[in-house]
Each structure stands twice: as structure tokens, then as C-alpha cells.
VEXDREN-2710 file (C-alpha; in Angstrom, 1 decimal):
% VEXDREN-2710
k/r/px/py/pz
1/UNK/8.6/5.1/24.0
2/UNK/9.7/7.1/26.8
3/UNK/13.1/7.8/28.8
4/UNK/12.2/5.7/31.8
5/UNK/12.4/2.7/29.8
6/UNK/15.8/2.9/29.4
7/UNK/17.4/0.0/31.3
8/UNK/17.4/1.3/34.7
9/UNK/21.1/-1.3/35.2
10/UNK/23.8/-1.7/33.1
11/UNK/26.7/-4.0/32.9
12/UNK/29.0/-1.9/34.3
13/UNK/32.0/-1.5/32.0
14/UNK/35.5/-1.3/33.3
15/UNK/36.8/2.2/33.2
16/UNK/33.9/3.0/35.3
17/UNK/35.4/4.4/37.9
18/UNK/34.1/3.1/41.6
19/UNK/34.2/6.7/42.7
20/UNK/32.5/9.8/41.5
21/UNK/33.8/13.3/43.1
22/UNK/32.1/15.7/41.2
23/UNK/28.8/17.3/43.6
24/UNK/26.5/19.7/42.6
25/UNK/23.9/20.7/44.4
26/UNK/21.0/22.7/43.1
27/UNK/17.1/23.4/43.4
28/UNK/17.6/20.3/45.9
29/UNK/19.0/18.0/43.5
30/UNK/22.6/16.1/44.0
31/UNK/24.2/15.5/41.3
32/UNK/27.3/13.1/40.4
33/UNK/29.8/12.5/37.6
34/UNK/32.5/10.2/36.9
35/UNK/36.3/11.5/37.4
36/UNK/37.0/11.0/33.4
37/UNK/34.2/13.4/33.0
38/UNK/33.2/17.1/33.5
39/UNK/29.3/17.0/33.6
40/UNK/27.5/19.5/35.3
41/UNK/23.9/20.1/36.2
42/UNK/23.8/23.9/35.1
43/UNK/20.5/24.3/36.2
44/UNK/16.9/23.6/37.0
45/UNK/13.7/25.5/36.8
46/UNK/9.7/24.8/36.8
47/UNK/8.1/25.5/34.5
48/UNK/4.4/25.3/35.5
49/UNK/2.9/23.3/37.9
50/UNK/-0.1/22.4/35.5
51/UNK/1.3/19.8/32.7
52/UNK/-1.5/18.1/31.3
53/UNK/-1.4/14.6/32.2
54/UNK/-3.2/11.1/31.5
55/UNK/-4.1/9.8/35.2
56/UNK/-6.9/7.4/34.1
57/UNK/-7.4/4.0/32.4
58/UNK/-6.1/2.9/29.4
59/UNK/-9.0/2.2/27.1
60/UNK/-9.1/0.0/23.2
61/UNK/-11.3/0.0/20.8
62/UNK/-13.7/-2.3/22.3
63/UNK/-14.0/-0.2/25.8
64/UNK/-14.5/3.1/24.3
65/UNK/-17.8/3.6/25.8
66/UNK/-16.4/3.2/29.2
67/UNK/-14.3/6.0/29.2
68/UNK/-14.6/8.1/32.6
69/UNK/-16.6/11.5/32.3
70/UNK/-15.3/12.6/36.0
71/UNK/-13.7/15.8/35.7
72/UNK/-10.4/14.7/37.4
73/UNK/-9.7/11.5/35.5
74/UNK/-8.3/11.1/32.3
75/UNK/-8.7/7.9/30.5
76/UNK/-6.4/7.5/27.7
77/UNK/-5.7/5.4/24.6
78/UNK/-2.4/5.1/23.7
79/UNK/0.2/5.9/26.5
80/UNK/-0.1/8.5/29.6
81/UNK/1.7/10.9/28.3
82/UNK/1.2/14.5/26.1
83/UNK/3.3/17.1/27.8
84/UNK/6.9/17.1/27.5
85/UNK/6.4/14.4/25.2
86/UNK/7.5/14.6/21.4
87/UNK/9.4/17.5/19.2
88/UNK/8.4/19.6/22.4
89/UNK/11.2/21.6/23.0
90/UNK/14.2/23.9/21.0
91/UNK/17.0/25.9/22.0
92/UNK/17.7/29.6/20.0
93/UNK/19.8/31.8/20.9
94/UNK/19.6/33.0/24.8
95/UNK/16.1/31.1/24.8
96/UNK/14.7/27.4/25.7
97/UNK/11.3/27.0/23.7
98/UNK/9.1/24.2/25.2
99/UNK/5.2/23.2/24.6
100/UNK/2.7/21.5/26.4
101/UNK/-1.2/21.2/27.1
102/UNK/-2.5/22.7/30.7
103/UNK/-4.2/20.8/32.7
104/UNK/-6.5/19.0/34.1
105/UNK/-8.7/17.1/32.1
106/UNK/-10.8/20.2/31.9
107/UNK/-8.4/22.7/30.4
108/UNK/-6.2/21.1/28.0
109/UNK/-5.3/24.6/26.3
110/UNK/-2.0/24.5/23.7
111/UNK/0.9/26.3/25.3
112/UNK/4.0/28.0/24.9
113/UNK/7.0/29.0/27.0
114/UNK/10.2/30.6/26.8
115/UNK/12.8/30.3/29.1
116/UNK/15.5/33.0/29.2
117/UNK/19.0/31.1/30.3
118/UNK/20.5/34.3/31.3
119/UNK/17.9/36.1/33.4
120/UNK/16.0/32.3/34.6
121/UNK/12.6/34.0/33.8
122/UNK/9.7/32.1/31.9
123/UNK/7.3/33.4/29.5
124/UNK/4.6/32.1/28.8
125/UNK/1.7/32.0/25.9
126/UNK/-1.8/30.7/26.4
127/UNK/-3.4/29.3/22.8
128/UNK/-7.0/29.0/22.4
129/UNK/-6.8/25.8/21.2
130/UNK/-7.9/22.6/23.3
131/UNK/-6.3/19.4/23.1
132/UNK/-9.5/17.6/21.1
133/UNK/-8.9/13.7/22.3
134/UNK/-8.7/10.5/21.0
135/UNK/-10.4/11.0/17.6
136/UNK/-12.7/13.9/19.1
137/UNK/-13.4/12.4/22.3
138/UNK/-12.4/15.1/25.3
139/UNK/-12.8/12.5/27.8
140/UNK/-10.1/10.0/26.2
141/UNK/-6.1/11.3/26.2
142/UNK/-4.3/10.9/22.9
143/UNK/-0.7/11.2/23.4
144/UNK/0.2/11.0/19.9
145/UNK/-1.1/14.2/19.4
146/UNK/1.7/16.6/20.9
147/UNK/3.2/19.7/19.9
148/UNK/6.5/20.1/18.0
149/UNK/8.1/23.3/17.2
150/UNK/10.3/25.5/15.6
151/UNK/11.9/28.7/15.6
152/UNK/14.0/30.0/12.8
153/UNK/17.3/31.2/12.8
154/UNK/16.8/33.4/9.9
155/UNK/14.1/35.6/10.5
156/UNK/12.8/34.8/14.7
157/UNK/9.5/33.3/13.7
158/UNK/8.2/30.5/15.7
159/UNK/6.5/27.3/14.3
160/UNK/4.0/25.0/16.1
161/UNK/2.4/22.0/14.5
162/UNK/-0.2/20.1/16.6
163/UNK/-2.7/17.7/18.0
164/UNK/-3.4/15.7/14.8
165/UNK/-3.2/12.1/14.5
166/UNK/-3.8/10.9/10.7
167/UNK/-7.0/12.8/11.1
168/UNK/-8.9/14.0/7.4
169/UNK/-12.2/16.0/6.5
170/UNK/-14.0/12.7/6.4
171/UNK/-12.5/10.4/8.8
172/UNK/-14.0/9.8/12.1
173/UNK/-17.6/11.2/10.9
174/UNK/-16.6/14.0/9.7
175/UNK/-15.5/15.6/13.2
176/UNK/-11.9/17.2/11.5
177/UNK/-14.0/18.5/8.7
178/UNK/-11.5/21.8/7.8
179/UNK/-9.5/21.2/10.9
180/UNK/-8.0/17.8/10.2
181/UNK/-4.1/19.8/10.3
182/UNK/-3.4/22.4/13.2
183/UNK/-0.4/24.9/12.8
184/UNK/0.3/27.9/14.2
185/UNK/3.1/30.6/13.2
186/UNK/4.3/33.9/14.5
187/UNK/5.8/37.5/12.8
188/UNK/9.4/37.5/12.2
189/UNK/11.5/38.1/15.4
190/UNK/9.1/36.9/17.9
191/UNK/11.6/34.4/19.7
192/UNK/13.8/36.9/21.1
193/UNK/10.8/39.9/21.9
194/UNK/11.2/41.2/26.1
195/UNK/9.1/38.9/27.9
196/UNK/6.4/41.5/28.4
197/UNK/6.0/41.5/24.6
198/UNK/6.0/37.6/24.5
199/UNK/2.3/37.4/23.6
200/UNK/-0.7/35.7/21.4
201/UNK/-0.9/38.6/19.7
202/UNK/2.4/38.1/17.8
203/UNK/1.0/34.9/16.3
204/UNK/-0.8/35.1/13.0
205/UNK/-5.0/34.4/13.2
206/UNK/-6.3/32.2/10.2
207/UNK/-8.7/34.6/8.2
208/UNK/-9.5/32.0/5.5
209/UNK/-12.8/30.9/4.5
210/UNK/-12.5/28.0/6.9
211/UNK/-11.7/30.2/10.0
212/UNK/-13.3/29.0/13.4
213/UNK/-13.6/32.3/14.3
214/UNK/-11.8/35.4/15.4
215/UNK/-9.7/33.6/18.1
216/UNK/-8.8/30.9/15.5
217/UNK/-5.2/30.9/15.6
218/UNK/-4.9/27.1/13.5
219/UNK/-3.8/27.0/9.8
220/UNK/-5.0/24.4/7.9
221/UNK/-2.2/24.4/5.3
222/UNK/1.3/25.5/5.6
223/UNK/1.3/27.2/2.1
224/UNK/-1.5/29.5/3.2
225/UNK/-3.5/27.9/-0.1
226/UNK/-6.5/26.1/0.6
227/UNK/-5.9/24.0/-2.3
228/UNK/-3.1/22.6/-1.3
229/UNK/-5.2/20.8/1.9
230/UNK/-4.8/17.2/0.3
231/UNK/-1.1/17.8/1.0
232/UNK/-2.0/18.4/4.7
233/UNK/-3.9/15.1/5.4
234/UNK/-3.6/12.4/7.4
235/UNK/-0.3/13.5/9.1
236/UNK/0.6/12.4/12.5
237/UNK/4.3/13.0/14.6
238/UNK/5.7/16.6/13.9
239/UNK/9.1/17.0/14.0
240/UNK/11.1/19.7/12.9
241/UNK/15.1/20.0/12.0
242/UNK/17.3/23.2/11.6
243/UNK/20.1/22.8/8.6
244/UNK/23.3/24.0/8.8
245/UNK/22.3/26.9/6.7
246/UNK/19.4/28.2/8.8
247/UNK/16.6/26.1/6.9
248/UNK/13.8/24.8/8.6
249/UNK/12.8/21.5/7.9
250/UNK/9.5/19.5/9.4
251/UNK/8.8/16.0/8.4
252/UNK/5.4/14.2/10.1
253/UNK/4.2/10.3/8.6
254/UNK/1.9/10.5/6.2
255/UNK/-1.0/7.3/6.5
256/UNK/-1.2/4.5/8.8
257/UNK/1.1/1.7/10.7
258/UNK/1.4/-1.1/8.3
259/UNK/1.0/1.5/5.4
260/UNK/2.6/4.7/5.8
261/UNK/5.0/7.0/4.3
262/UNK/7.5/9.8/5.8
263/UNK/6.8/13.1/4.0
264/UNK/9.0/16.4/4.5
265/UNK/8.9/19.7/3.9
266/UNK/10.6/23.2/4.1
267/UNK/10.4/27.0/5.2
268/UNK/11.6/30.0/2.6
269/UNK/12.5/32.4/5.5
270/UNK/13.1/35.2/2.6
271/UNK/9.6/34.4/1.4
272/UNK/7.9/33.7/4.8
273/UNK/6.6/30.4/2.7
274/UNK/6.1/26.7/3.5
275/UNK/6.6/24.3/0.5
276/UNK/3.6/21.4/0.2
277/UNK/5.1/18.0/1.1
278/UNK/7.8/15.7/-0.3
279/UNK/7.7/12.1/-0.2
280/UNK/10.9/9.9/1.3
281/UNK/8.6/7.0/0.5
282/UNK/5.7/5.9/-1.0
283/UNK/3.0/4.7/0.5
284/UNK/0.2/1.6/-0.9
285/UNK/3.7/0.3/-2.0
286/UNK/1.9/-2.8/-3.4
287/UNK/0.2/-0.4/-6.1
288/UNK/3.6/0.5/-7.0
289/UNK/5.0/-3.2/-7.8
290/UNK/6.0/-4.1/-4.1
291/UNK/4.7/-7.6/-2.8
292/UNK/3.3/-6.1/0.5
293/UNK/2.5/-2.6/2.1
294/UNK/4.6/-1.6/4.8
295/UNK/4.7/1.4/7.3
296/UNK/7.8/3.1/9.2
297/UNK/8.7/2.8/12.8
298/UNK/11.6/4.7/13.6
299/UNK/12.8/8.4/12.4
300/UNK/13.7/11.6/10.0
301/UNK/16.4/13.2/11.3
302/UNK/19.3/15.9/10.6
303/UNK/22.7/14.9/11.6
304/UNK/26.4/15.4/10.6
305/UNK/24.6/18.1/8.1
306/UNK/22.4/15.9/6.1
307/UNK/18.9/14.7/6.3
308/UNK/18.5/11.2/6.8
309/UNK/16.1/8.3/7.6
310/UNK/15.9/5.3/10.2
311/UNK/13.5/2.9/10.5
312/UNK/12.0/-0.9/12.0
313/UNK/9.4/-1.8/9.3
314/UNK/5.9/-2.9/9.9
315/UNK/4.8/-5.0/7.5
316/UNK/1.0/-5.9/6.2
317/UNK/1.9/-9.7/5.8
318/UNK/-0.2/-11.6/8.7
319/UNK/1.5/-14.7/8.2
320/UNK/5.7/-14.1/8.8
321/UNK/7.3/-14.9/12.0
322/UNK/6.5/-10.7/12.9
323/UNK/3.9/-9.8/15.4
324/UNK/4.9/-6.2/14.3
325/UNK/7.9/-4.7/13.2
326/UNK/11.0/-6.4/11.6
327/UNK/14.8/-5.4/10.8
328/UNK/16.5/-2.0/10.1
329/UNK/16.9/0.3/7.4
330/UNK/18.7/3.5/6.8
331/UNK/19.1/5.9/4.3
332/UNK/20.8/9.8/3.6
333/UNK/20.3/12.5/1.0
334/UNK/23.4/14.4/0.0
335/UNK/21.0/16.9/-1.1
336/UNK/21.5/19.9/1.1
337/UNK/17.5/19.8/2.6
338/UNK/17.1/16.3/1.1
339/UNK/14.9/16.9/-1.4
340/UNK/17.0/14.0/-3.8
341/UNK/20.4/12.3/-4.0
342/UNK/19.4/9.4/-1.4
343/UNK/21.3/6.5/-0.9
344/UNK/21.9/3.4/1.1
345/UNK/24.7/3.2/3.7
346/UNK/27.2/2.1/1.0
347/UNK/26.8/5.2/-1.0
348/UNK/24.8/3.6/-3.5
349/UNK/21.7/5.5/-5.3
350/UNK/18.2/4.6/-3.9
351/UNK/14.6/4.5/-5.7
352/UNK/13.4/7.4/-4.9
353/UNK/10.8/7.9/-3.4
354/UNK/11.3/4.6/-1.9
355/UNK/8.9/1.7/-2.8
356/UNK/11.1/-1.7/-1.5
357/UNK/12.7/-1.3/1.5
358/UNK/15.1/-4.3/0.8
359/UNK/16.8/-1.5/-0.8
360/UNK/18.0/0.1/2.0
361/UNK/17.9/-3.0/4.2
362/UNK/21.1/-3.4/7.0
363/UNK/20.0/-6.3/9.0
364/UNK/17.7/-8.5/9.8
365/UNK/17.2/-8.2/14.3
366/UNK/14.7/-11.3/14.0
367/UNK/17.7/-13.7/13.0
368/UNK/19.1/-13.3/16.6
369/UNK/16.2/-15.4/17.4
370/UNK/15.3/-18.7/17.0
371/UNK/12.0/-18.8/16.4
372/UNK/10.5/-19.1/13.0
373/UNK/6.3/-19.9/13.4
374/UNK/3.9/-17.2/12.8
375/UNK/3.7/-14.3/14.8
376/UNK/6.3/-15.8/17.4
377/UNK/8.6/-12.6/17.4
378/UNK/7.5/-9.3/19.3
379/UNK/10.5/-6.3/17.9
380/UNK/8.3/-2.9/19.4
381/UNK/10.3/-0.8/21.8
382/UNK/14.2/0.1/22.4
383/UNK/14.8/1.8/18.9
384/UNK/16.9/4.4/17.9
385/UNK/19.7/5.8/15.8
386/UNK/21.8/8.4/15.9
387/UNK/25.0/9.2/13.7
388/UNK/28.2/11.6/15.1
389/UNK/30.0/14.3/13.7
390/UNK/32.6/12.1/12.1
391/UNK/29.9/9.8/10.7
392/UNK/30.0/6.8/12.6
393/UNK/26.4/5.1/12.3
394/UNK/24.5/3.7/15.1
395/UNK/21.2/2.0/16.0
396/UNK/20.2/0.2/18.6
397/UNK/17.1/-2.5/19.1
398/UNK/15.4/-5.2/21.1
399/UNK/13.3/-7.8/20.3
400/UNK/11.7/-10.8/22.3
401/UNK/9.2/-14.0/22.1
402/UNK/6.0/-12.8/21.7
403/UNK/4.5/-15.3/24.3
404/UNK/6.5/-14.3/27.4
405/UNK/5.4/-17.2/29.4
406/UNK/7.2/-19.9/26.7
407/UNK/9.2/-22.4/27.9
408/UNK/12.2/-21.1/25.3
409/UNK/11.3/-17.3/25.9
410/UNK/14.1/-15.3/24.2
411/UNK/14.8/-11.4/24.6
412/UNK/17.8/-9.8/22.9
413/UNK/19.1/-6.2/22.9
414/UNK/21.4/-5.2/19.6
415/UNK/23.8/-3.0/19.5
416/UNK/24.0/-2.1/15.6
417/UNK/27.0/0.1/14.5
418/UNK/29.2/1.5/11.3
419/UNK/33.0/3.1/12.4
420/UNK/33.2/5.9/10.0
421/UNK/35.0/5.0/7.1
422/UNK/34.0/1.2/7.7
423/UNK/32.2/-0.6/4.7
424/UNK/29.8/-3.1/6.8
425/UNK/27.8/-2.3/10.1
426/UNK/28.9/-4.6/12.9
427/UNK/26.1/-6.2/15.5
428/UNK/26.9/-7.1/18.8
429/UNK/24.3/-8.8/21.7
430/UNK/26.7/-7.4/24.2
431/UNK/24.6/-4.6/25.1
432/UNK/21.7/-4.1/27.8
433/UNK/19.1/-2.4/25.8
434/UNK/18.3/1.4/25.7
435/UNK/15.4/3.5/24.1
436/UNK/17.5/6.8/22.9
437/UNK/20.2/7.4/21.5
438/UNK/21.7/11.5/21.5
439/UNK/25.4/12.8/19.8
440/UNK/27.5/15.6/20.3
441/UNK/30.6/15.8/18.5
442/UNK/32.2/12.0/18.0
443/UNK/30.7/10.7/21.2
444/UNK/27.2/9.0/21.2
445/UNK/25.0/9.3/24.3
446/UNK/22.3/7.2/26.0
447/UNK/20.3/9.8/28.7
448/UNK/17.2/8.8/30.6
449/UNK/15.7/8.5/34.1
450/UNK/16.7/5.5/36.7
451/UNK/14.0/5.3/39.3
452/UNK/12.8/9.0/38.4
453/UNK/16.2/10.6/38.6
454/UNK/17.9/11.7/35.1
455/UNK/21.6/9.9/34.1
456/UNK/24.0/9.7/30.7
457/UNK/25.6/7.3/29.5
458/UNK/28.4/7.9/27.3
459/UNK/29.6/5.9/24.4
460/UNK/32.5/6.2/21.9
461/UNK/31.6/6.7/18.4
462/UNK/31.7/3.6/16.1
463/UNK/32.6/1.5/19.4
464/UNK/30.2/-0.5/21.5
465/UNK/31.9/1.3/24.5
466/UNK/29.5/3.2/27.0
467/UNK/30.5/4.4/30.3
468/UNK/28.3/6.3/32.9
469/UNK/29.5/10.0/33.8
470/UNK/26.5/11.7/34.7
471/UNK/23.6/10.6/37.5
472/UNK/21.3/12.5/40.0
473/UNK/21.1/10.8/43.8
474/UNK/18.4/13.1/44.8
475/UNK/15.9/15.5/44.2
476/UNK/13.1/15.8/42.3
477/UNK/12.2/12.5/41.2
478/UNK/10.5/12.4/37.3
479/UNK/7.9/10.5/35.7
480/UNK/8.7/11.2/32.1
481/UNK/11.0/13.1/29.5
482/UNK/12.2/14.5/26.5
483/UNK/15.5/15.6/25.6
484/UNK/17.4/18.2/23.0
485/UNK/21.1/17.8/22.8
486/UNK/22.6/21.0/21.3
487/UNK/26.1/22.4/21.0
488/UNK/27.6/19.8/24.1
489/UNK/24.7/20.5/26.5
490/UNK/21.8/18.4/27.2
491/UNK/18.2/20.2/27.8
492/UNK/15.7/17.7/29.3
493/UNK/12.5/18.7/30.0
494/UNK/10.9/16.6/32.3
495/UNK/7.6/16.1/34.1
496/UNK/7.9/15.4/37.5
497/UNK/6.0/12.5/39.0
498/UNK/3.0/13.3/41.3
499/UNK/-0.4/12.7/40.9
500/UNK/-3.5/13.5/39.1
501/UNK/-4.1/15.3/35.2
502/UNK/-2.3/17.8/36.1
503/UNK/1.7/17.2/37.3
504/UNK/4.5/19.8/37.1
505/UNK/7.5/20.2/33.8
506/UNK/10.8/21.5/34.4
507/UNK/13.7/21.8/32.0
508/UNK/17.4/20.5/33.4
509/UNK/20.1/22.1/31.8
510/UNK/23.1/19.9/31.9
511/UNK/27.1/20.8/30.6
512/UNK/28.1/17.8/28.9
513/UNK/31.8/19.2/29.3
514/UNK/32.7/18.8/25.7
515/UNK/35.1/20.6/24.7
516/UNK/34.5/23.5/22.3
END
């Protein structure tokens, strides 16, 4: 899913007001907030003119063969985009840490750059790596396979986990053979070096016996064991989370979409050590008593200090009303990096790891409508979750007939929701559909592009109450985005909508005006 889908028009609510004063004007942009907020577009920089982008065809299975071998198109198979796309950028200290691929098609190097909010200057690190394509292929795009990264608090070092898509030593024919997991790590107190010392060099080359060679900078394990590579298999979406005591966490899905399993881990900063991976869930649940095998559409994530887990469930049953994913389930771990005490949204214990997701169930978004033959509803895009400070829980989803052109189409957008302190969630249809969902504080926020221009929406925590405060009029117009909401300021780092494999990033820096 990416920002742009966000529902470019809202139902208006009432207290917005029908003037905006607030102007700012910067690197060409024009920016505009509502009187009952402070927003403020801090600022705006490029970051390289060269993002790596898909600009070609999208290919399936069954057109492989006629993917384009023209230098200056990119076919693709899943969606268009790979820079600023995923866990692709973190904030520490002084310093905005964002990754993407160079392109065009022909590059497609790993990269790294810092950007230093004080002085505005960007450093950047080439990697040797090459984005590898869909399943090997250079001339398909794979946009599953992006970058996420970490730095740690603790000791400076910087962590990079990348291009991998559920890939093994003998999936594929073999082609991942040894390379099947990429990370990437640097020396202690690398993420706040002068720019000038902001270099390859301060990353750590893999010397094992399964080294590519003496620019090989890709680990195959996190441990730095070999033995451990089982552990380290068939991994796709890295994302990592920072605790409130400095720990770095990563979790990534482990296996495939109707039978998958979120798996976790954590860095010793004292030790310099990764631990192999935990298990939220199992996976080939039916081997573990469950009637079906199911996989997880939705989210790990670290909020309000605790680790937790959201998720629309994809189920391997062929026969339900389902095309693909069905209702919403949440869980949280009162253990400090999650690693046990999980429970359901009432506090009560969970199976653990998780084998039937009933366990953890909320609701059911396929009741809100009516159809009930096979296959009839189509629940894929516009889910998310978030929970504030004070811990008021919120998702949000959409669902619609599968066959849009059916007399009795349906489309719904829910608004799903649990006030702190409240025993039951409460669902409301009043609501015209989102994709992401951000918090700071006790407020919840929905941020995105409208016709290639970033706005935020804000929304009172455990309400159904969103008003718009923030949008652009003018300036650089964007195709796609990510964003990182940290200590009430939004960083968006944004792609900006050209042409070609190869279109510019730049990072927004936006005051949310909450305050301290």
C-alpha cells in the first residue's frame, strides 16, 4: 500500500475551519494549516536525483518471459515502487537516516544517507550490493525487497537488512544459495561520525566461509554463526523498532501469504550480538491442531512502550466468502522486548506462540457486507493500526465486492476503535477510508499525498474525530512516500513524480506543533 491511496476527499467535519492562515513558503512549496493548529513545514531537501524506480510493465507469472531487456525500462512484479518505500528511514539524534537503490535499471546499488538537520548537508554511502530482482531476474523490479534500518541508541551502530523476499539456499534453482538473507552492520558510533568520515569503510565485510568476495559487505546470519542460517530463511519485510530502553528490535514474516508467521528478534548493544529469531506465531498451524493454515497481513509494531501485533488474516480455505484476507486481530506483550506475556485486547493470556487466531480475534469487517457465496468479498488495501500514548486502540479497514461491476456492488471503509480504559472496541462506517495511520502523544494521525502534494489529518484518540490541519498547495508534486513520526514531528521521505527508473527523494520535515 502506499500514501497516495489515501482518500484524496474527505467528509469534511465541522470544526474544520473554512479558512486556513498559516503560510509557509519553502524550497517552492506553500504550505497551509488550520487556525486550531500550529503545523509547520520545517523543511525540505533532495536527496539525490537518482531513486531507483519501476517505470515499466507490470508482469505475472505467466508473462515472465516478456519482461523488457531495454536498459531504460523496468518491468516490475509486484508494485512500482522500491525507494522510499518500506522501514526506509530513522531519526537519531541530529541525523535523518534514509535508504534506497540508485538508479536506473542498470545500477540498482544499496544506498545510504544521512541527513544532518542542523547543518542541511547529506552524506551519503554507496554499497556494493545490487538490487538482484524478482527472484534473480535484473530485468524484473521487486518492490518487496527494500531496505529497513536501524541505528542504535546505545552504542551508534547502524543496521541495514535487505533485498530478500522469502528467498532460501534451494528455492528458485538454487540462485540464493548462501545469500538467501542480506544484512549489513557498522562499528559502534558510526551514526554521528563528520560527514567526511561517513564512509563504507565503517561497515563490517563478511569474512566467513561463504564470503562473495573482498567487497562483500552482506551477512548471512545476524548471530555471526553460520549455523544458525535456518533461523535466517525465508524472511521477507524488515522492520525494525527502538524500545524505550535503547533496545533494538527487527521483526520480518517468516513463510508465505496464506501460511506465514511473524518472527522477531533483538540486538545486545553491550555484546554487539543479534539473538536468532522468536516466533509471535506459528506457522503450518494445521500441523499444530488448527483447522486451516493462515498467513498475516498487517504489522509488528512498538507503541505506548510495548511490542505488539496487528493483523487482517489470509486464510488457506478456497471455499469461504474471502477472495483474500478476512477480520482483525491484535495482540501485546507486557514483556519489556516481547519475548512472552502476550495477550488479547482484554488483558487475557494468549497461546503463545499463537496457533488459532480466533484467540485474538476483534471483529469480523466481512459482516458489514452482505454477501455470503464463495469468494464474493475482496478485504486487501486500507489497513492499519496504531495505538496512542494513553492507550487508545485503533484500526482502520476497507473491504468491497469482489466483482465490481455487480449489480449490488458494496464498498465499506471501518473505522475500528478502543477509548483507553474501554472494555469493547467500537466500529463505525462513518469514515472515508485511509491506508496509514501515525500517533504522537494522544492524537492519532492520517498523513499522505492528495494529487502529489503531502497533507495530515488529525484525529482525537479513542474518538472517530479527524480534522485536517496540515496541506501543501504547491510545490513539488510526489509520486510516493514513507513516513516516521517521532517526538511530534513528521519526516516523510518522498519520491517526487517524474519520469523514467530513475526519479528524485526528498525528506519533508514537518512540526506537528505538539506540545512538549
Amino acid at each position: 500500500m502506499t500514501l497516495s491511496s489515501i482518500a484524496p476527499s474527505r467528509k469534511a467535519p465541522s470544526v474544520i475551519a473554512s479558512s486556513l492562515l498559516l503560510f509557509a513558503f519553502l524550497n517552492g512549496c506553500s504550505a497551509t494549516s488550520s487556525p486550531s493548529s500550529n503545523v509547520v513545514l520545517e523543511s525540505q531537501v533532495k536527496i539525490t536525483e537518482q531513486g531507483l524506480h519501476f517505470n515499466g510493465k507490470k508482469v505475472s507469472h505467466k508473462t515472465l518471459n516478456t519482461a523488457s531487456t531495454q536498459l531504460d525500462q523496468f518491468d516490475f512484479f509486484f508494485g512500482r515502487n522500491i525507494s522510499a518505500h518500506g522501514d526506509a528511514i530513522k531519526v537519531y539524534g541530529d541525523y535523518v537516516f534514509m535508504t534506497w537503490y540508485r538508479g536506473g535499471k542498470t545500477d540498482r546499488h544499496v544506498m545510504l544517507s544521512r541527513y544532518n538537520k542542523k547543518t542541511g548537508t547529506v552524506a551519503t554511502i554507496e554499497f556494493p550490493h545490487r538490487h538482484t530482482g524478482f527472484r534473480g531476474d535484473p530485468n524484473i523490479g521487486e518492490s518487496h525487497n527494500s531496505i529497513g534500518i536501524a541505528v542504535s541508541p546505545l552504542n551508534g551502530t547502524i543496521h541495514m537488512v535487505y533485498d530478500l523476499h522469502a528467498y532460501s539456499d534451494d528455492n528458485f534453482g538454487g540462485k540464493f544459495k548462501d545469500d538467501f538473507f542480506r544484512y549489513s552492520y557498522s562499528i559502534p558510533n558510526t551514526a554521528n561520525v563528520p560527514d567526511e568520515e561517513f564512509t563504507l569503510d565503517r561497515f563490517v565485510k563478511d569474512t566467513s566461509e561463504v564470503s562473495q568476495g573482498p567487497d562483500d559487505y552482506k551477512h548471512l546470519t545476524m548471530t555471526g554463526d553460520l549455523a544458525d542460517k535456518s533461523n535466517f530463511s525465508r524472511l521477507t519485510y524488515p522492520k525494525f523498532f527502538t524500545t524505550t530502553d535503547g533496545t533494538i528490535l527487527l521483526y520480518m514474516r517468516l513463510g508465505g501469504n496464506n501460511n506465514g508467521a511473524y518472527v522477531f528478534n533483538r540486538y545486545d548493544a553491550d555484546t554487539q550480538n543479534w539473538s536468532r529469531f522468536t516466533k509471535f506465531n506459528e506457522n503450518n498451524q494445521r500441523s499444530k491442531g488448527n483447522d486451516y493454515n493462515w498467513g498475516l497481513y498487517g504489522n509488528m509494531k512498538y507503541l505506548n512502550g510495548k511490542l505488539r501485533v496487528g493483523f487482517q488474516q489470509r486464510a488457506n480455505i478456497k471455499d469461504d466468502k474471502y477472495v483474500y484476507q478476512n477480520g482483525i486481530y491484535y495482540a501485546y506483550s507486557d514483556h519489556p522486548q516481547g519475548f512472552g506475556d502476550w495477550k488479547n485486547h482484554k488483558g487475557e493470556e494468549m497461546t503463545w506462540p499463537l496457533v488459532n487466531s480466533d484467540e485474538i480475534k476483534i471483529v469480523e469487517p466481512g459482516d458489514y457486507i452482505s454477501h455470503s457465496e464463495s469468494n464474493s468479498v475482496h478485504i486487501v488495501h486500507g489497513f492499519d493500526w496504531t495505538v496512542t500514548e494513553r492507550g487508545d486502540v485503533h484500526f482502520i479497514s476497507s473491504l468491497r465486492s469482489t466483482n465490481t461491476k455487480r449489480p449490488d456492488f458494496e464498498q465499506v471503509h471501518l473505522h475500528t476503535y478502543k477509548p483507553a480504559g474501554a472494555e469493547e472496541f467500537i466500529t463505525t462506517t462513518d469514515f472515508p477510508g485511509a491506508s496509514k495511520l501515525y500517533t504522537s502523544g494522544d492524537d492519532i494521525f492520517i498523513i499522505g499525498l492528495n494529487n502529489g502534494l503531502p497533507f495530515i489529518e488529525k484525529g482525537v484518540g479513542g474518538t472517530n474525530n479527524f480534522e485536517r490541519i496540515y496541506e501543501q498547495s504547491g510545490g513539488v508534486r510526489f509520486d510516493h512516500g514513507v513516513v516516521y513520526v517521532k517526538d511530534g514531528k513528521v519526516y516523510y521521505y518522498l519520491m517526487e513524480k517524474t519520469s523514467g527508473d530513475s526519479m528524485p527523494l526528498h525528506l519533508q520535515v514537518i512540526d506537528l506543533g505538539i506540545a512538549k
